[in-house]
Every structure is written in C-alpha cells, then in structure tokens.
C-alpha positions as CSV (number, residue, x, y, z in Angstrom):
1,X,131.6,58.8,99.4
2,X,132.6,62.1,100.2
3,X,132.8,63.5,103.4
4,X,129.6,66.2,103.1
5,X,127.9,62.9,102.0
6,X,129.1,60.9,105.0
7,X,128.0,63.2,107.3
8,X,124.7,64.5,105.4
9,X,124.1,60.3,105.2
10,X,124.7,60.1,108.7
11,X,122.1,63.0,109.5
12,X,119.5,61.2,107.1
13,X,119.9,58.1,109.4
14,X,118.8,59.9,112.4
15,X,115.9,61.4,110.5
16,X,114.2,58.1,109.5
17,X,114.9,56.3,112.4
18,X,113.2,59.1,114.4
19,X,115.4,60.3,116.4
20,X,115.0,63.5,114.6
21,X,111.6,64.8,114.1
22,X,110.1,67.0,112.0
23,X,110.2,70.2,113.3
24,X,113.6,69.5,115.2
25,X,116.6,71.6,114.9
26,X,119.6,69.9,113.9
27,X,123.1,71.0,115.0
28,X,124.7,74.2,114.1
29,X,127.0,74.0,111.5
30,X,129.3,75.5,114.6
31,X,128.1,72.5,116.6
32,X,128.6,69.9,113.5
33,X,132.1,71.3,112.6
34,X,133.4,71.0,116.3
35,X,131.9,67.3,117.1
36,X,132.8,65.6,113.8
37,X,136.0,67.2,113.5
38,X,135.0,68.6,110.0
39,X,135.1,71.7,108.2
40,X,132.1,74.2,108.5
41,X,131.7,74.3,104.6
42,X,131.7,70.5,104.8
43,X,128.9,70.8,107.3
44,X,127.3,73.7,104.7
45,X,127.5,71.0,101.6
46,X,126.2,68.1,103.8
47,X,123.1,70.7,104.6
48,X,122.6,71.8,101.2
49,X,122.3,68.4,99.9
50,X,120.0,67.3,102.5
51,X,117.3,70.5,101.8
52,X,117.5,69.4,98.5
53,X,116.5,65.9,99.4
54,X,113.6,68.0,101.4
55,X,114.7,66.5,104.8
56,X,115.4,69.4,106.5
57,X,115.0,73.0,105.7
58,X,116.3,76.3,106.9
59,X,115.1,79.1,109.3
60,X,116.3,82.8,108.6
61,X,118.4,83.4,111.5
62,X,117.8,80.6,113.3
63,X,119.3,77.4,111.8
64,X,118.5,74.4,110.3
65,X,115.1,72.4,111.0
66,X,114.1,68.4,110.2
67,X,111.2,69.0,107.2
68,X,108.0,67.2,107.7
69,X,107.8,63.7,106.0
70,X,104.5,62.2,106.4
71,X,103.5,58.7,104.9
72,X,101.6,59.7,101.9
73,X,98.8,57.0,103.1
74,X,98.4,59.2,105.8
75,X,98.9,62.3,104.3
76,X,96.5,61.8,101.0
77,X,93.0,62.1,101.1
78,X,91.0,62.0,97.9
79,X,90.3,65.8,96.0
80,X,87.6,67.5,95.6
81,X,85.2,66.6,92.8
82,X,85.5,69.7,89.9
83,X,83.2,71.7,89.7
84,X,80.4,72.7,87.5
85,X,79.5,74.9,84.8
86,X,76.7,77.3,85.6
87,X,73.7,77.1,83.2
88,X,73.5,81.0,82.9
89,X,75.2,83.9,83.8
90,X,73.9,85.6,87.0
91,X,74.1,89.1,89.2
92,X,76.4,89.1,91.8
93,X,75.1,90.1,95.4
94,X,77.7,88.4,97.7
95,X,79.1,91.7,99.6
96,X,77.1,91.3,102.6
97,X,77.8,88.0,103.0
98,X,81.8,88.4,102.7
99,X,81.7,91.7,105.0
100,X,79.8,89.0,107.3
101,X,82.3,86.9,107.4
102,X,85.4,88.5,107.3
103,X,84.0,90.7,110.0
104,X,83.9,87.9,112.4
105,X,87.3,87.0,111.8
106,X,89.2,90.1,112.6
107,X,89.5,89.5,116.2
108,X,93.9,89.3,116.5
109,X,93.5,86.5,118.8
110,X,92.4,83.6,116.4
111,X,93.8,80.6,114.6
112,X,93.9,82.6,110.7
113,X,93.1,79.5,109.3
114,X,90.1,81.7,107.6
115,X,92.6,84.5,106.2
116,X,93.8,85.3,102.9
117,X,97.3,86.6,104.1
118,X,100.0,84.2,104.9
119,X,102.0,84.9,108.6
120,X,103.9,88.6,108.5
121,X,106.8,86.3,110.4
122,X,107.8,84.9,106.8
123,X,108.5,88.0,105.6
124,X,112.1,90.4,105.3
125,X,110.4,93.3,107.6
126,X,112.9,94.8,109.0
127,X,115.1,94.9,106.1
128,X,112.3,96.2,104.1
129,X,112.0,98.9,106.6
130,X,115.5,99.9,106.4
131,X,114.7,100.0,102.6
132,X,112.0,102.4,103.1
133,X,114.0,104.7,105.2
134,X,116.8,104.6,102.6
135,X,114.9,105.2,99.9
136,X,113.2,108.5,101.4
137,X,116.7,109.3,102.7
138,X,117.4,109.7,98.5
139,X,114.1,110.8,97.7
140,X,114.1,113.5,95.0
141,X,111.3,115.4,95.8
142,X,110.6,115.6,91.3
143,X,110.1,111.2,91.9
144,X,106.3,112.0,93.8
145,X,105.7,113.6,90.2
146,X,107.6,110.6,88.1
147,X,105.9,107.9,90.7
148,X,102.3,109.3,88.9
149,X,101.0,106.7,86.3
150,X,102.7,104.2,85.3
151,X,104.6,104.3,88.5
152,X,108.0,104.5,89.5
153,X,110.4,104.1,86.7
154,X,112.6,102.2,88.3
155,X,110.4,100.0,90.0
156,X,108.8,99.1,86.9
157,X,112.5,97.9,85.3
158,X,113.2,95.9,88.5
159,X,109.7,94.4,87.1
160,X,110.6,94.3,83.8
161,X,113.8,92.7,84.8
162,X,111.9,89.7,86.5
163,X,109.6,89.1,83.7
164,X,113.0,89.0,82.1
165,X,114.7,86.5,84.4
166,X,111.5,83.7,83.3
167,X,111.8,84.2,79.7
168,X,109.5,86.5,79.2
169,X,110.1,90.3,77.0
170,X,107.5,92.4,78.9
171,X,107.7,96.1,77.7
172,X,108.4,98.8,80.3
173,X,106.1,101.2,79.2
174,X,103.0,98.5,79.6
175,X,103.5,98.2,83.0
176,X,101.4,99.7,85.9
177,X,102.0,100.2,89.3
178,X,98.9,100.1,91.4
179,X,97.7,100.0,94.9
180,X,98.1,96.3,95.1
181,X,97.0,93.7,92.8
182,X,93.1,93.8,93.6
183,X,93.2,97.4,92.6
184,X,95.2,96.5,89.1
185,X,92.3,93.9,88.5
186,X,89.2,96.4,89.4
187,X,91.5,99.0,86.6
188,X,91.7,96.0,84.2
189,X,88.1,94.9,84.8
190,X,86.8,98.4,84.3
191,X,88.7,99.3,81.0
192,X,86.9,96.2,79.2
193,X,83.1,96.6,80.4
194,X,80.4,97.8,80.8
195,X,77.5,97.7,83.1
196,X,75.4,94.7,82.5
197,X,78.5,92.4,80.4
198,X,79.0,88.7,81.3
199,X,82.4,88.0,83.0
200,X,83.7,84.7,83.0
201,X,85.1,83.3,86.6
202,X,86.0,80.2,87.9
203,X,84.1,77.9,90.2
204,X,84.7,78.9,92.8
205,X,86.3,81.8,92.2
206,X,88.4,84.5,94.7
207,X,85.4,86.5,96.8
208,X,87.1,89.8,95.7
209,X,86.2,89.1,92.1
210,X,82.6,88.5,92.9
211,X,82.9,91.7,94.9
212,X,84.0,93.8,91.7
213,X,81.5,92.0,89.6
214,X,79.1,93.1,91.9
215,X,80.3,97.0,92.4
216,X,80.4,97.5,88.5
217,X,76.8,95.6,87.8
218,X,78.4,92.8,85.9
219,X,76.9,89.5,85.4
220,X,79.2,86.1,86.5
221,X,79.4,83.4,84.3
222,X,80.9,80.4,86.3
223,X,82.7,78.0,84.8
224,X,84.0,74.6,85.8
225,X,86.9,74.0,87.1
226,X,89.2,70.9,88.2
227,X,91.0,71.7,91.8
228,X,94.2,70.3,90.3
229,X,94.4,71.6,86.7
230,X,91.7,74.9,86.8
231,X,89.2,75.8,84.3
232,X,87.5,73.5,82.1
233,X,88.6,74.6,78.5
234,X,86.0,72.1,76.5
235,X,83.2,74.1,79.2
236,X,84.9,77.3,78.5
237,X,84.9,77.0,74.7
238,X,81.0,76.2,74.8
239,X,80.0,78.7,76.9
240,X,81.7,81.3,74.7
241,X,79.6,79.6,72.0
242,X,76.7,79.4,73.8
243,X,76.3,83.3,74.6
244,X,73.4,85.1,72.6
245,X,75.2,87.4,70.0
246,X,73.8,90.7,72.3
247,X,75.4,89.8,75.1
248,X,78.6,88.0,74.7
249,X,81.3,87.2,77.1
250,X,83.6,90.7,77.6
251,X,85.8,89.1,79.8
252,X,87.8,86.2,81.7
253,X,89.1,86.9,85.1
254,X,91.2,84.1,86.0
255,X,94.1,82.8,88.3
256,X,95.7,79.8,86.6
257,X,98.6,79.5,88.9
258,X,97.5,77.9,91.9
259,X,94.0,79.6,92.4
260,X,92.6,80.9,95.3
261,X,90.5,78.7,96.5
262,X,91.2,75.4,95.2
263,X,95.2,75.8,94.7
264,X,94.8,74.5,90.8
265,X,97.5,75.0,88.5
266,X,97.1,75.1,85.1
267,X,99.9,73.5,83.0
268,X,101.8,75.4,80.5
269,X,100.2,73.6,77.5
270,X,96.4,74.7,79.0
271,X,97.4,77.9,79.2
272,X,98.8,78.6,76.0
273,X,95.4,76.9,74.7
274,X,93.5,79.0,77.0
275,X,95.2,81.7,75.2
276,X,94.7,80.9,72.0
277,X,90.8,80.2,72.8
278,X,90.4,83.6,73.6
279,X,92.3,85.4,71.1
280,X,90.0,83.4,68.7
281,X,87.3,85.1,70.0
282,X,88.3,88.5,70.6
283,X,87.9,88.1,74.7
284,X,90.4,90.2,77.0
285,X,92.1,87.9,80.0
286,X,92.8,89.6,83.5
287,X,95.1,87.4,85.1
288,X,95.2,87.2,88.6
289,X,98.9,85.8,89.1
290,X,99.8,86.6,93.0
291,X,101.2,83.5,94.3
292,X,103.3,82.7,90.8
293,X,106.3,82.7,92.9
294,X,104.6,80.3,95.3
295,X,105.9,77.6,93.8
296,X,107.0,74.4,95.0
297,X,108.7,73.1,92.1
298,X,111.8,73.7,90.8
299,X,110.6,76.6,88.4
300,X,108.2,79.1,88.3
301,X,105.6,78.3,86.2
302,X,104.7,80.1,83.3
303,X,101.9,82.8,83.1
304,X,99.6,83.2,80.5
305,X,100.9,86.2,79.5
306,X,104.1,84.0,78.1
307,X,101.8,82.8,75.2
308,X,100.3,86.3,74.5
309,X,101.4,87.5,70.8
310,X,97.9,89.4,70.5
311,X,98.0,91.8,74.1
312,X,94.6,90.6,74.7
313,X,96.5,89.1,78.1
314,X,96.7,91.6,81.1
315,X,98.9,90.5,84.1
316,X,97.9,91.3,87.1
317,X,100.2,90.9,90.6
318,X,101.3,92.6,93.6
319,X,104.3,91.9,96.3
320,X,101.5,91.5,98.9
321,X,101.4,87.9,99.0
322,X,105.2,87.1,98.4
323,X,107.5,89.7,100.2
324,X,106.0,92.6,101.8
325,X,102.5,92.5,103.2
326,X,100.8,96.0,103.5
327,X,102.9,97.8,101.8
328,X,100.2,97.5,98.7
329,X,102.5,97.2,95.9
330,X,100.5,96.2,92.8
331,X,101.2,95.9,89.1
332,X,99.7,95.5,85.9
333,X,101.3,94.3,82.7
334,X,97.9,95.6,80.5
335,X,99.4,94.9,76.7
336,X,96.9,96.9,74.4
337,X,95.1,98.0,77.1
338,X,97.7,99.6,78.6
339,X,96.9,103.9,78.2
340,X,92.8,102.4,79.0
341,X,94.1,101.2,82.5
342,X,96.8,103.9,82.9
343,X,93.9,106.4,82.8
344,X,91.4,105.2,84.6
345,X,94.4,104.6,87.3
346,X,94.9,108.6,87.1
347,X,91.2,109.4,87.1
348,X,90.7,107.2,90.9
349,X,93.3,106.9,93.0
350,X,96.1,109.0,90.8
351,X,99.6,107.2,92.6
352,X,100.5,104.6,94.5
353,X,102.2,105.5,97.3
354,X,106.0,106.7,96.2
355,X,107.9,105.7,99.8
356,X,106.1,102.0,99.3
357,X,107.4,102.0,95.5
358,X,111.0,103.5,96.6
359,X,111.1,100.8,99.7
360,X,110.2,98.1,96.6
361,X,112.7,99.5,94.2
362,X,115.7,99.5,96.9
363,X,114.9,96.0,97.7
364,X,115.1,94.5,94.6
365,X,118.0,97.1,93.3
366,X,119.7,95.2,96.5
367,X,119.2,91.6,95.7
368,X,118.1,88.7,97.9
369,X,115.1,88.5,96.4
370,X,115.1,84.8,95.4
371,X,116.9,83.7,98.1
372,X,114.0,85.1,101.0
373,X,112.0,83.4,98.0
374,X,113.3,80.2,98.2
375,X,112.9,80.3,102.2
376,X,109.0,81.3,101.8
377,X,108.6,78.4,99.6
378,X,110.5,75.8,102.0
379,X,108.1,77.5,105.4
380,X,104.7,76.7,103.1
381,X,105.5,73.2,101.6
382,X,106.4,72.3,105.3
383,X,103.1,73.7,106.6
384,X,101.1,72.0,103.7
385,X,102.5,69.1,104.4
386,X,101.3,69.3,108.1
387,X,98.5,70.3,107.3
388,X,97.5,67.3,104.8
389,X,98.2,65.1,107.3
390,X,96.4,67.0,110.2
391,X,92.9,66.9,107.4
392,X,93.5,63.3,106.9
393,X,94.2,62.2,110.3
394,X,91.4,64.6,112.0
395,X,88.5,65.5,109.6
396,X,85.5,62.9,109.3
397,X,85.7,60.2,106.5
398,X,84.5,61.5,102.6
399,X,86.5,64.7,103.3
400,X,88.3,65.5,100.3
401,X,91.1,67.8,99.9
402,X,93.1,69.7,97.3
403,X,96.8,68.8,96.6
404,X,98.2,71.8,95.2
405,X,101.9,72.8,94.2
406,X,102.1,75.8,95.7
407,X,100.5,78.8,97.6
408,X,99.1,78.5,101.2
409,X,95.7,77.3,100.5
410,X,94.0,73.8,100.7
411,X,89.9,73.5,99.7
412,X,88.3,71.2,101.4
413,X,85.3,69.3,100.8
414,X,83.5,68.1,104.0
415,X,81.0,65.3,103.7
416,X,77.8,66.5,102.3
417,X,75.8,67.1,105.9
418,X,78.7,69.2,107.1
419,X,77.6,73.2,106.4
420,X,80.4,75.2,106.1
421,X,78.9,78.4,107.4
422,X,77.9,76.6,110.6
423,X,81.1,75.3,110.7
424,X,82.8,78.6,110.4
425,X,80.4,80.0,113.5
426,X,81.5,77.2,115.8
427,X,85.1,77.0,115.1
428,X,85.0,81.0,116.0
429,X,83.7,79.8,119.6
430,X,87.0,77.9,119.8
431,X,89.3,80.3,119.3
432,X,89.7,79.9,115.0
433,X,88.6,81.3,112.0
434,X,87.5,79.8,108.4
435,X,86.4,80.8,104.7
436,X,83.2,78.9,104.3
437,X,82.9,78.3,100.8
438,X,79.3,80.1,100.4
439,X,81.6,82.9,99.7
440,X,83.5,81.9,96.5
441,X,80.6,81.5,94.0
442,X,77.6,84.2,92.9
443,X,74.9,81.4,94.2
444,X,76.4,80.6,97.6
445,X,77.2,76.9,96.4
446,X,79.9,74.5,98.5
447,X,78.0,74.9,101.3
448,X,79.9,72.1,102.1
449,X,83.7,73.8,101.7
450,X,85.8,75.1,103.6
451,X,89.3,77.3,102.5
452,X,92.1,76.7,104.7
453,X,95.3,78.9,105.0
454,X,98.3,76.7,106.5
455,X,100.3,79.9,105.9
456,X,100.8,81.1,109.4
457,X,103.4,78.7,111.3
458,X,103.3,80.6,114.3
459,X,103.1,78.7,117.5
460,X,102.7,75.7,116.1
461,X,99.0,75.8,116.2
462,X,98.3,74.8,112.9
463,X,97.7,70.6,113.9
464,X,95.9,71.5,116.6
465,X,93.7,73.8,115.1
466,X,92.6,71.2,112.1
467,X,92.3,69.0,114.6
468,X,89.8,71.0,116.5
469,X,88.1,72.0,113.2
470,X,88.0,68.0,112.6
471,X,86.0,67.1,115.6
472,X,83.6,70.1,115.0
473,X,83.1,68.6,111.0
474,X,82.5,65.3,112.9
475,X,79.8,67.2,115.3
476,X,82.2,65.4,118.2
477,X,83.4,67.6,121.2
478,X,86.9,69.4,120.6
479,X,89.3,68.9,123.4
480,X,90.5,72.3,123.9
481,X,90.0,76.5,122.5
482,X,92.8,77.6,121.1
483,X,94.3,81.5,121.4
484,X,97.0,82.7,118.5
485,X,97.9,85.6,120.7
C-alpha cells in the first residue's frame, strides 16, 4: 500500500467509525502534512482518492469536508407513481395561480425550499465580477453592434467549443444568444406555432412552459411521464396518432435531462428514439436542457440534439442555473429554424445584454469552467443526499420521492389526504417556502405534490426544514419556525 493510500485508508477508518461526520472538516492538507510527517502532495493524492470514493468532498476556499453517507434503508423511500396521459389537449390558464404562489415566496427571509434557483453561494461571483469589469475594460464600442442577433461571436465559439468538448459538431452560425434560456424557449416556441396548435408537455411539466402556452393561446397536450426515465414514448407515439388531421401536434417542449419537476433523465437510447419519433412525423423539439451539466455521474449525458441529423431539434440552455445566476445568459442551438428564431429575437428584445455576454466570454476564454463544475455537482449530490434522508426519516408514511441523478430538485408525492397547496400556506407560517404541484400541469393535478429544491446549503437549514415540512404533511405540530436570514 502506498503511502497516499495509508493515510487516505486511515481517514476512511475514522469516517465509518463516526468519528468523522458528515459535514465535518477534515485536516488541512497543512495540518495532515505536519502530523503524519508526510508530504502535502501525499496528503493531496490521499484526498483525491477519497472524493472519488464520495467520502469527503471539497469546499472552494475553505477545505475539505466528510460527504454525507446515509444507509440507503434510510435514505430510500419508494418514487412517485408516473404519470398520466391526458385524454385531450386543453387551454392553459395557470398564470394567476403561479403569480400566487411565487408571490408568497419572495419574502428574503424563508427556507427556498419552494425556489427554482439553487443558493448564489455555489457560484464563482466575484470572479465573474472581475470578468465583467475586464471585459468592459476591452470593450470595443463596434461589439454592442456585433453582440446584436446571434450574439457575441465569441461567446457563441466558447459555446460551440463545449458542444464540441461532448461529441457534439454544433454550427456557429445556428446558435443564439438570448436573454436567458426561458426567453430562447418562448423564440423557439413562437417560430413553430400558431395560435390555437397543440403542444406536447410533460406531466407535470416546468410552470413556465404552461405560462408560454398560455401567453401565445396554445393548447397543452400532457403526456405521461415516468419520474426516473421522462416521457412515455409508447403514450407519445399514440397521441401523435391520435390527433385529428386539422389539428395535429406542432410541437414538443421537453427537458429530458433531469426535468424540472420530477428530476427524470432520459437515457441516451430514449432519446435518440424520441428523436427519431418525431422526425417521422415532421414535429419540431424545443429542448429545455438547463441542468445538463448537473450531473452526478461521471459524464454529461447526451442531449437530444446529439441524435438530430434532420434540425428538427432546437437546444435550448442558459448559464443561469450552472455558473452565473442573473446575469441572464441564454442560448439557442435552433438547427433549421435558426434565421425564424434569429428574427423574431431582433423584432422583441433585439440583444442580450453585451457586458453580461463579454463577462461570459472572458470566463470561459479563462478556464476553470469544469473545475467550479465539478464543485457544484459535489455541493448538490451532498444536499440530495441529506435531503433523502431528511423525507424519509420526517415525512408521513406512503410519501414517495424521486431519485434523480442530478439537478437540485426532488418531487414528492405526499399521501393522498395531504393537499399541497395547503401545505404550501402553512409551511409559509413557519418560516419556508414550497412549489405545490397544482402548478406544473394545465388542470391543477398533484394536488398531492410537492417540488423541493435542496439547492441552497446555507445554514444548514435544509434537515430542519424537511423536518418541519414533515410534521406539517403529518398534520402534527412542528417544533420550531425557521428564519434563512
């Protein structure tokens, strides 16, 4: 045995013995190096080794921390039951209800447990700031005219690039920068429909797609989906079938990588049927792809755009969700409909902002990327796994609760007396928010659901406020009110 693997073996020891617990720091390599009498890049390969093991995990600027390992009887509750396939398409009026509820949840002081943005702490701010001033530092004042549609040239190569680095030859000239990924998927939406066309969604789907259903008078079609493995293809490929001849099926917005709500992820076979499904029947697919790189695996998992030879496939994502928060950097790989969506992009909002696309283009001119990447990832697979075990330690029994392999999302099923609008009310009154799951589907459905971020490690107030949010599902009194501030 060498000596990295004495000492990482002797580190291990102390981890399942408990004397370390989750969430402890271990020694500084500093610390290691002096009391062992070994070198620091001994103490380096002995740490390396054990993150790869997922022991322990490390903190930007702060060290190395023992990972949380939870029994997987204690940890694993069953999942949620799929969904089904609605009989008919329907109008969508679910605005009110989401401004509702998101307008409830803004006060600063809650538990975010309700939000769809995972904690600003994760992110490279101050770096990215430094980005931002450097790139305006170089600005040449002809780049606000280049940044016009598609965007920033050099922007969209660092994009390019990326597709690049996971296999994928994504054209330059096809890609779109937008004002975030929501706004790329209401261009992509809008360059394929008219008023009155059915849409295809998921059940449940992301309330912001009902929302853009709704603003452009388009009917939903919902279509079943399984909270590990996403949409039902056999339910798919009937209901594309099943549509009269006058009003067929103009669209498919879908997120096959781990799916806000439910987490699913598709594999890479499904999606390359999906594909081939759709190209049978002439039907465009915006893909909603914003937590891709929120994987826990080893490898980031394939779009459906990697199995698009007919542009029928248009990739939508943003670095909202995986590196800088508000800075509403969006961007759309639209394949044939790629001068459609660069138009309509002129004719609304004309640019995205050019010092958010310079501060983007620095960054990733710089490097570092991956590696504040592979950090994110390590921060959310710890919080899931805290959180799985806080749901099925605290929540009443016939909960159910997705697994997923990435992202920062868990759907939870209550049992069936539980409503999750009520539920949402009273956790407020303690100090926490929630996404009831009347929100995620055209006819208010999953009453009984409930989205959960475990995104925000702040404080440590993630166990504590599933465990409040338990006793409230169990109509039992909750032992304290928790403030995030």
């Amino acid at each position: 045995m060498k000596r990295y693997e004495r000492h990482a073996d002797t580190i291990a020891q102390l981890i399942h013995s408990g004397a370390l617990r989750p969430g402890d720091r271990v020694p500084s390599v500093r610390e290691a190096s002096r009391t062992q009498g070994i070198s620091p890049s001994t103490v380096f390969e002995a740490y390396y080794l054990l993150e790869a093991q997922g022991l322990i995990h490390a903190r930007p600027r702060s060290g190395y921390y023992v990972s949380a390992r939870v029994p997987a009887a204690e940890a694993r509750s069953a999942e949620p039951l799929p969904s089904r396939t609605a009989a008919t398409s329907t109008g969508v009026a679910i605005s009110d209800l989401v401004f509702e509820v998101l307008g409830l949840a803004r006060d600063r002081n809650l538990v975010p447990l309700g939000s769809a943005f995972p904690g600003l702490e994760l992110f490279p701010l101050d770096r990215l700031a430094r980005c931002l001033a450097s790139g305006m530092r170089k600005l040449d004042p002809w780049t606000i005219v280049q940044s016009l549609p598609p965007g920033d040239e050099r922007l969209r190569q660092q994009i390019a690039l990326r597709y690049g680095l996971h296999g994928m030859a994504v054209d330059v000239e096809e890609i779109i920068i937008t004002n975030g990924a929501m706004e790329a998927l209401n261009l992509c939406l809008e360059a394929v429909t008219q008023p009155g066309d059915v849409v295809v969604v998921e059940s449940p789907t992301f309330y912001a797609a009902l929302q853009a259903l709704e603003r452009l008078n388009l009917q939903a079609l919902e279509i079943a989906t399984h909270p590990r493995d996403g949409i039902d293809l056999a339910a798919l490929a009937e209901a594309l079938e099943r549509q009269p001849p006058h009003q067929p099926v103009k669209a498919c917005w879908l997120m096959p990588s781990f799916q806000n709500p439910l987490g699913s992820l598709m594999p890479a076979d499904k999606k390359r049927e999906l594909v081939a499904l759709l190209a049978h029947h002439g039907v465009p697919l915006i893909e909603d792809d914003v937590y891709g790189e929120l994987h826990f695996g080893p490898q980031r998992p394939p779009p459906t755009k990697a199995f698009d030879g007919a542009g029928l496939v248009m990739h939508c994502s943003s670095f909202s969700k995986s590196l800088a928060p508000g800075y509403r950097v969006g961007w759309v790989a639209a394949g044939r409909f790629a001068t459609a969506v660069q138009r309509l992009k002129l004719m609304t909002t004309l640019s995205a902002a050019t010092p958010s696309q310079q501060a983007l283009s620095e960054y990733l001119a710089q490097g570092g990327y991956d590696r504040h990447l592979r950090a994110l990832r390590r921060s959310l697979e710890q919080q899931q796994a805290i959180a799985l075990a806080a749901v099925a330690r605290h929540f009443p029994p016939g909960t159910r609760v997705s697994q997923p392999e990435g992202g920062y999302f868990l759907w939870v099923e209550l049992p069936p007396q539980v409503n999750a609008l009520d539920l949402h009310c009273r956790a407020l009154q303690h100090g926490i928010s929630l996404a009831p799951g009347q929100i995620f589907s055209a006819d208010q459905r999953f009453a009984n659901c409930v989205r959960i971020n475990y995104g925000h490690p702040a404080r440590g107030l993630l166990e504590p406020a599933l465990q409040t949010v338990g006793a409230l599902a169990a109509n039992k009194t909750p032992a304290n009110i928790l403030n995030y501030s």
